[in-house]
N, C-alpha and C positions, 0 to 999 in steps of 0.2 A: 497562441491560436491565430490561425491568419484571421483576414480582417473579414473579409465575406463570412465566413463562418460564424464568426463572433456574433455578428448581426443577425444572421440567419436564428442561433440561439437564444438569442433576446429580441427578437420580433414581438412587437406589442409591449415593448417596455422602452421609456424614453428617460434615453441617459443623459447627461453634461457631461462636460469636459472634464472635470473633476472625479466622475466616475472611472473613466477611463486609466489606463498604465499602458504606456509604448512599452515594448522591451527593442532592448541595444543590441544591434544587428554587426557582425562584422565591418571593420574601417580598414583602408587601407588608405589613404589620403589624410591632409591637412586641414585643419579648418578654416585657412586661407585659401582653400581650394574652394568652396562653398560660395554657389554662386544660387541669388534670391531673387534673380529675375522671372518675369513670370508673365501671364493675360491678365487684365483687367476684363477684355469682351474678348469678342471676336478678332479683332482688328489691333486693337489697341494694346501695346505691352510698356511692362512698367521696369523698374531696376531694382525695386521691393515691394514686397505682396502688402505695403501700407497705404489703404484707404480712409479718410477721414469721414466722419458722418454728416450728415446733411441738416446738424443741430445749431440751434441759433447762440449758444453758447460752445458752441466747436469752431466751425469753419466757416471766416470769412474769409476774406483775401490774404491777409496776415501770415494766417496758417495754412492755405493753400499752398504759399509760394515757396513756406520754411516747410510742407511736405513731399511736392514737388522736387526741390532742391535736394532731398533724399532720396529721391528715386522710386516717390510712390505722389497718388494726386491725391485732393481736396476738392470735396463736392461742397459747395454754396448753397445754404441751404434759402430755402425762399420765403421766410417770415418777412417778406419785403416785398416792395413794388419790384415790377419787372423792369425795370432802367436802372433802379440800383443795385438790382443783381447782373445786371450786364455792367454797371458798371466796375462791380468786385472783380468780375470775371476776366473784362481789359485789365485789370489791378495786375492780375497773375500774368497777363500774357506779352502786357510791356515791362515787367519786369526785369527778364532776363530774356532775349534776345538774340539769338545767330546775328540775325537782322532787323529791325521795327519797322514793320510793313506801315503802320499806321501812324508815325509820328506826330507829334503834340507839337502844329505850325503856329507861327501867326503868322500878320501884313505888316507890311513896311510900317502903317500908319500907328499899331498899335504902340501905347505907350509900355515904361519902364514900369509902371504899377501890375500891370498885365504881367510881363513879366516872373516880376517879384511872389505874385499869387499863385501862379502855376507851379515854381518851385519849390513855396511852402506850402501848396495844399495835394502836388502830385511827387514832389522831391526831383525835376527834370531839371536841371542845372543850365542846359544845351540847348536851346531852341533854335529848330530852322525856321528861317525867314522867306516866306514862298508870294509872289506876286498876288494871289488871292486871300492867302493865309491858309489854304485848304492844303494836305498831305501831294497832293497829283498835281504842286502848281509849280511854274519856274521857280525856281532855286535864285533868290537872289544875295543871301546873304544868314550870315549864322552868330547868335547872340549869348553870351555866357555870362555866369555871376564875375567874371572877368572886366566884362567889360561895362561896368559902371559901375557908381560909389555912392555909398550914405553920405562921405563927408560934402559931397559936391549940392550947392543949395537946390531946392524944389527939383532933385533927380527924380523923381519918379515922373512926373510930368514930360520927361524927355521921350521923343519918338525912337521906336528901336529903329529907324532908317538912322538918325544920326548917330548912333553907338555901335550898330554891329558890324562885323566884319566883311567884306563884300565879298562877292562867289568867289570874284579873280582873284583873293588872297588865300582861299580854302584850298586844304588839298581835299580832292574828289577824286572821286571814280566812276567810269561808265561800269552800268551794268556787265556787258560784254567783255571788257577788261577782266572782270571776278570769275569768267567760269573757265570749269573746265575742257578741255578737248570734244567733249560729248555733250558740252552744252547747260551743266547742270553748276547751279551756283556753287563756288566754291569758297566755304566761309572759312575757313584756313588761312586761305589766300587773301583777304580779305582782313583780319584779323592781323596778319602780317604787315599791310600796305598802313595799317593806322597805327599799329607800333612805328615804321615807320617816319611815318609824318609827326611823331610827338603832341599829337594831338588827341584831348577828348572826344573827337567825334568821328567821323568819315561820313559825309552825304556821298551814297551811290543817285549818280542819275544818266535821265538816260540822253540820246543824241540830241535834244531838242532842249537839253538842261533843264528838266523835267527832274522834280525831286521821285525817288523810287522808293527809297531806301535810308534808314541811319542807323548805322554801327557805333556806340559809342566804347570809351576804353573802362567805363565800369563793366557794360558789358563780358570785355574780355576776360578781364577779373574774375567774375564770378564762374563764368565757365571752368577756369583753373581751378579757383576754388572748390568747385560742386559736380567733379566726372560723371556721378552717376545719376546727374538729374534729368528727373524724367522729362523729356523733349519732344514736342511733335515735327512735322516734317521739315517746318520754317526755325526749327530751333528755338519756338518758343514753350514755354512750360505748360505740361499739361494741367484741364482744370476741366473739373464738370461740374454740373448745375442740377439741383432738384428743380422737379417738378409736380403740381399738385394734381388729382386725377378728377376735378370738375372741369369738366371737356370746352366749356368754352373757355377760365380762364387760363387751363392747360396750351390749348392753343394760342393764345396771345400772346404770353410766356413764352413758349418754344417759338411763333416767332422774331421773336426778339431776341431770342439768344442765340438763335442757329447759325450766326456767320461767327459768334464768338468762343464758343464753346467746344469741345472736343468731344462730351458724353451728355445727355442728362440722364438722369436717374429720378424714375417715377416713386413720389416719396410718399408711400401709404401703409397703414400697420397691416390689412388686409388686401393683398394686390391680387389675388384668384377671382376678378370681378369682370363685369364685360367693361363696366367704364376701363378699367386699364387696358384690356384687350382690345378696345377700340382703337383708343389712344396709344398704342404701339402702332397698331396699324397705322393710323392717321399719318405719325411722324415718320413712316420709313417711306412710305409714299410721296409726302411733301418734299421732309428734309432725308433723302437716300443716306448723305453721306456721315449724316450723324448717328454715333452709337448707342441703341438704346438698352438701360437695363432696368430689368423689372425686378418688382418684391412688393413688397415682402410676403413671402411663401416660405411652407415646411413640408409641403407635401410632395409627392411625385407625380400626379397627374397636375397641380398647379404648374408644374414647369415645364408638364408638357404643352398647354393651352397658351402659355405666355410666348413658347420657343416659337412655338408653331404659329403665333399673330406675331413673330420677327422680333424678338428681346434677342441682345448680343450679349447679356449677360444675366443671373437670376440672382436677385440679391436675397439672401435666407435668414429667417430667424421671425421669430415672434415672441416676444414677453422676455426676453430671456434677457435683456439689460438691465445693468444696475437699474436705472430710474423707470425704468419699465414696469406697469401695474397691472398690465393686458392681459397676464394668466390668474392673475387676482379678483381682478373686478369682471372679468365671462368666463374662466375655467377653459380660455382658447391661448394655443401652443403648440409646443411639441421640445421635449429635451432638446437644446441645441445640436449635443454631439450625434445625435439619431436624427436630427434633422439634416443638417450637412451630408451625413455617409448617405442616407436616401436621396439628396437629391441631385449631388452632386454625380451617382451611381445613373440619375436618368440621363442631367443632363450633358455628361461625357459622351453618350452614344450620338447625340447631336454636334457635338465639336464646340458644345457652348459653357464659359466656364462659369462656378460658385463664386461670390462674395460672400464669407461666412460674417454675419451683422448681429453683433449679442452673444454675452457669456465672455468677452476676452478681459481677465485682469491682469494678463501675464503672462512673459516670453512664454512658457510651457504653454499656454490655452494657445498661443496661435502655431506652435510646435502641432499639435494635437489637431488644431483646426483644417491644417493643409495634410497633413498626413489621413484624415479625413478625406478629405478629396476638392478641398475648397482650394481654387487660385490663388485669392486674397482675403486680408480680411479688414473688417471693417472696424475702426475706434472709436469710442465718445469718450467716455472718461478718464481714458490714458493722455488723451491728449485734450479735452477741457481743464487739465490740472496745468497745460505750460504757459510761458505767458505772449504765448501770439495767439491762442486760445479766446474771443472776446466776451466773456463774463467775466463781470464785475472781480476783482480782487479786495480780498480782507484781511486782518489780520486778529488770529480769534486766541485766546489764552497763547500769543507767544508764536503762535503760527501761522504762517504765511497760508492762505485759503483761495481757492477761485469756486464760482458760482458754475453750479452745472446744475440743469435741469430737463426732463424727459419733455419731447415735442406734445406729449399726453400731458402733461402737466396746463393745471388751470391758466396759470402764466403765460405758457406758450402760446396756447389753445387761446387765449386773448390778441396777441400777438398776430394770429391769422390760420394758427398751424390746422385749428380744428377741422378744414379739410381732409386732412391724414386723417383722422378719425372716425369721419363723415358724421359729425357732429354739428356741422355750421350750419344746420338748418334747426336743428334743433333749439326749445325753451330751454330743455334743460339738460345739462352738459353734466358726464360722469366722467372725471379724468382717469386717465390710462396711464400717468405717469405722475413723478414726481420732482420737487426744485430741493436740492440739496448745493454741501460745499465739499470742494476736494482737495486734497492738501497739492500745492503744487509745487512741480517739478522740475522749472526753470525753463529756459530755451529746447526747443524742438533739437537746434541742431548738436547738443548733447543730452538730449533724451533716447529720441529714436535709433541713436550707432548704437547705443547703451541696450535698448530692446532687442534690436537687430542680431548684436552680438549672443545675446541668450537666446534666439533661434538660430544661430548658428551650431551653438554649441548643441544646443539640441538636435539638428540635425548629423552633428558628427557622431554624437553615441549613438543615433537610430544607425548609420553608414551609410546615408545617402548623400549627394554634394549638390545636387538641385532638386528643386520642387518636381521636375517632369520626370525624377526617377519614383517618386513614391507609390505611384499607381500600383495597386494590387500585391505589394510586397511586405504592407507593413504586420507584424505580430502585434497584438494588443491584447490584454486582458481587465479584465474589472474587478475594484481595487474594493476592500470593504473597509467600513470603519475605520478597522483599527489600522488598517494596511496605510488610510487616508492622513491617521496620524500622526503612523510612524515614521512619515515622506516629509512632516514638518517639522523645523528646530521644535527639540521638547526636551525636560529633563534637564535645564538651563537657567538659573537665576536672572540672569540675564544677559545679553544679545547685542548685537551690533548691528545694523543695517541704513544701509544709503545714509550715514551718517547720524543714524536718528537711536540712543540704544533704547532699548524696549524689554519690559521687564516681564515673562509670565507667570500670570499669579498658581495656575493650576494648570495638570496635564487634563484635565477635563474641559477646561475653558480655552483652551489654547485654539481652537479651530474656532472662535468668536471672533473678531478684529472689534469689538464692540469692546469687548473684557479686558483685551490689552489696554494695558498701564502703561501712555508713550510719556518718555522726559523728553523736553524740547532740546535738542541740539543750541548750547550755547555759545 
């Protein structure tokens, strides 16, 4: 049944992802042909429809930069003062580098202890040396773990004038030197001139020996490494930032993040409010060029009052996450996968895309999610399980564990989150979520290929090879019970998976994960 139809059908019933069956549409292509690039907003495109959640047990800097580096961003969430969420946000955007607009200077005069502290507590190896110590000062010379020693007596006491390397032994480049014919920087070229020189670094500066610019050769590295990492204009990594929707500290936040940032994303369980609708306005007004996206909503006229106060993107979903308690504790919601096709069905007539946020435990949910009509989608617990993730790690009967807990949670909601709730004024606080553990998954950058790959796959039986082919083409039907059970290993003593085997005790129990009987992998 096509997919309009389907819904038309069940109007006034609210499904999940789980409810749902894609059927397998004629293929004529490869699954190396399958390209997951996609919007995030308006403006903004990614190299995978993977967004991280804006949980304080998901995404700091860490995991921005390991999702990033995949071809998808990482929102920061904001359990924190506004300077150390800008300063996560720098985290991501001096990481990886075309070029470091902003480089981390000192003065002539600073010592080797200075130094020594910025490379263990920011890992910068390189320091330029600039006549004031400010990014925009003459260029006078450039300092590395090269050049000086533990074994040398009271080294740290030494000034970096008398250790670093002076300009006139740098190779440099002017600005103008790097570009192209038409004027636009050309980091190729650029990239080239510090291979090159055999050097870790390349200061670009300009006629006045003015530092601009630093290229360094980890830089180039990670580029090779990471083709499809998501990038903004300056070839730094993208990265967005939550924001809370009490309007003045909303505005102090945004601006303090506005020259750092590429998105924020307004982080409330109920976003169909005027405070948000305010506060979209506010910021496109202020800050024009930053992209805003609103949520959380499940309805269709919410996304119209949010598009229409200027959101470049509607984030969706209510109650429907694991640690999620918000269709429990007010009986307010909506099926995720009827939330996504509705609202994603309004706001395509506006050119604004879905981030589908809740209900994802798996490559098929986010198969289902975009074929739905959602851009991207958003994760907590897939990626609170890896270990750039920052909750706490344990180890419980034999297995490796990470903390994850809902921003509704008492915890969080301690924390500062209760805003998202609009609970912070209140005596007495009802949590909307929960603090649980998840078993975890190892490194991002062989997790998400791994997820990635099972939407691919998924995509190749549907026979589409991108996301912008799925509009209005897909067949789907609704799956019942037994249909749900016969789609899972059953009928099996026992099993094998991600190295873990698992025993089920009954075809009755078998759609529990509670009931499963796991042996630890030894």
């Amino acid at each position: 049944m096509k997919i309009e139809h389907f819904f038309q059908l069940f109007s006034g019933t609210s499904l999940t992802y789980d409810d749902l069956i894609l059927l397998p549409q004629f293929v004529d292509f490869s699954i190396e042909e399958i390209n997951l690039s996609t919007r995030l907003t308006r403006e903004i495109f990614l190299n995978s429809p993977i967004v991280s959640s804006p949980m304080d047990t998901v995404t700091e800097s860490e995991l921005a930069i390991a999702i990033a580096l995949q071809g998808g961003i990482g929102m920061i969430h904001y359990n924190m003062t506004p300077e150390e969420q800008r300063q996560e946000a720098l985290k991501v955007k001096r990481f990886k580098n075309g070029f470091i607009s902003e480089p981390i200077t000192l003065p002539p005069e600073a010592s080797i202890k200075e130094v020594i502290k910025i490379r263990q507590e920011q890992g910068y190896s390189t320091i330029p040396i600039t006549e004031d110590g400010s990014p925009r000062s003459r260029l006078l010379g450039m300092i590395s773990k090269y050049d000086y020693s533990s074994l040398t007596p009271d080294y740290q006491k030494n000034l970096v004038k008398e250790r670093m390397v002076p300009v006139n032994h740098l190779p440099c480049a002017t600005f103008e030197e790097l570009c192209d014919k038409d004027g636009h920087f050309d980091l190729r070229h650029a990239n080239e001139k510090l291979l090159e020189a055999h050097s870790a670094a390349l200061p670009i500066i300009d006629k006045d020996g003015k530092l601009l610019y630093l290229i360094t050769r980890s830089d180039v590295d990670k580029h090779q490494n990471f083709p499809n990492a998501a990038l903004d204009a300056a070839n730094s990594l993208l990265v967005g930032a939550a924001v809370e929707t009490w309007k003045s500290k909303a505005e102090a936040r945004i601006e303090i993040l506005s020259n750092v940032v590429d998105v924020i994303i307004f982080d409330t369980s109920q976003g169909y409010t005027q405070y948000e609708i305010d506060l979209i306005r506010w910021t496109k007004h202020h800050h024009p060029h930053l992209q805003v996206i609103g949520g959380n909503v499940v309805t269709e006229e919410a996304c119209e009052a949010l598009i229409k106060a200027g959101a470049d993107a509607i984030r969706v979903g209510m109650g429907s996450g694991s640690i999620c308690t918000t269709q429990e504790v007010g009986g307010i919601g909506r099926g995720q996968a009827t939330a996504v096709y509705a609202c994603a069905s309004t706001c395509r007539k506006h050119g604004v895309p879905v981030i589908a946020d809740g209900g994802i435990s798996k490559s098929s949910d986010i198969v289902k999610a975009l074929a739905l009509g959602a851009e991207t989608v958003m994760l907590g617990s897939l990626l609170a399980s890896t270990d750039e993730a920052p909750g706490r790690s344990q180890i419980k009967d034999g297995i490796r564990l990470k903390e994850y807990r809902g921003m509704g949670s008492s915890q969080a909601m301690e924390k500062g989150s209760s805003v998202r709730y609009g609970t912070h004024q209140s005596k007495i606080r009802m949590p909307e979520g929960v603090a649980g553990l998840v078993p975890s998954r190892g490194s991002i950058s062989e997790w998400i290929p791994c997820l990635l790959q099972g939407v691919k796959q998924g995509f190749h039986k549907l026979g589409f090879a991108a996301i912008t082919d799925l509009e209005g083409k897909i067949q789907i039907e609704k799956r019942s019970e037994e249909a749900k059970r016969e789609g899972q290993v059953h009928h099996l003593y026992e099993y094998h998976l991600d190295s873990q085997p698992q025993l089920e005790k009954t075809k009755e129990t078998s759609l529990n994960p509670k009931k499963y009987f796991t042996i630890p992998h030894s």
